[in-house]
C-alpha positions in Angstrom: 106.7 94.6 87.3 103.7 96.8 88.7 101.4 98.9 86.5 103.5 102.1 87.8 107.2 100.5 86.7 105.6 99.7 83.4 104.3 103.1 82.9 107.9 104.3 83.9 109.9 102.5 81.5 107.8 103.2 78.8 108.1 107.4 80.0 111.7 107.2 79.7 111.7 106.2 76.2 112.6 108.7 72.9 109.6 109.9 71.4 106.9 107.9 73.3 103.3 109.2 73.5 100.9 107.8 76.2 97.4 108.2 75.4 94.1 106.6 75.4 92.5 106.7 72.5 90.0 103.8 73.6 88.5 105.3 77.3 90.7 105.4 80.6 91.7 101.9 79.7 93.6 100.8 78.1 96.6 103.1 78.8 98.5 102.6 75.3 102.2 103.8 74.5 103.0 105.0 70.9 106.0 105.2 68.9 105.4 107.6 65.8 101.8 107.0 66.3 101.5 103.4 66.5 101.2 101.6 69.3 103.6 99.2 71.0 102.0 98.8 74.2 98.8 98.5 75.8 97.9 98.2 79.9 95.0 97.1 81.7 96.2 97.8 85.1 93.0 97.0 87.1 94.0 94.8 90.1 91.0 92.0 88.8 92.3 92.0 85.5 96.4 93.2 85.2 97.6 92.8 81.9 99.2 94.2 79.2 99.7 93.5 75.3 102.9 93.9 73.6 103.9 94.8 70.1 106.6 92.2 68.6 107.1 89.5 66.0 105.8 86.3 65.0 108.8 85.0 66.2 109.0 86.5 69.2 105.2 85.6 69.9 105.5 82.0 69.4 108.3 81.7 70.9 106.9 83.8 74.5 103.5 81.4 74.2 105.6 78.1 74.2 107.7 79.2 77.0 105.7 80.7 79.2 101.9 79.3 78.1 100.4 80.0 80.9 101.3 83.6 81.1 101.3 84.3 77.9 98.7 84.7 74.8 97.8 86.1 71.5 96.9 89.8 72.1 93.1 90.6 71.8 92.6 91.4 68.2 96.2 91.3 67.4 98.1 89.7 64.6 101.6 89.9 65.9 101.1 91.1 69.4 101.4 88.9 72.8 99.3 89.8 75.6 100.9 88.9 79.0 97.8 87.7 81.1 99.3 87.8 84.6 102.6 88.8 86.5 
């Protein structure tokens, strides 16, 4: 997907706040103030971090562990390095 689809999908959810309380970037996606996701969309470092489970985390970095790692500062968040 490219940074624009991303930002799409996430648009056309209920109750979803973009905003970016960190600078211009990262470009982070809220759900009743949290946030769920988090894009870098720079061509020289694309990426973006994903709110989910343990589970879910694990899982992702075993199947795909070259694509896929811990989210930067984040517990149970995956951060998908490249596309």
């Amino acid at each position: 997907m490219t940074a624009d689809e991303i930002k799409d999908y996430c648009r056309s959810k209920k109750m979803i706040t973009e905003e970016n309380p960190f600078g211009d970037i990262p470009i982070c996606f809220k759900l009743k103030g949290k946030i769920f996701a988090q894009l870098y969309p720079y061509e020289y470092d694309y990426k973006i971090t994903l709110k989910c489970t343990v589970d879910a985390g694990q899982f992702f970095r075993m199947a795909y562990p070259e694509k896929v790692v811990r989210g930067y500062q984040s517990n149970n968040r995956i951060g998908i390095q490249y596309f």
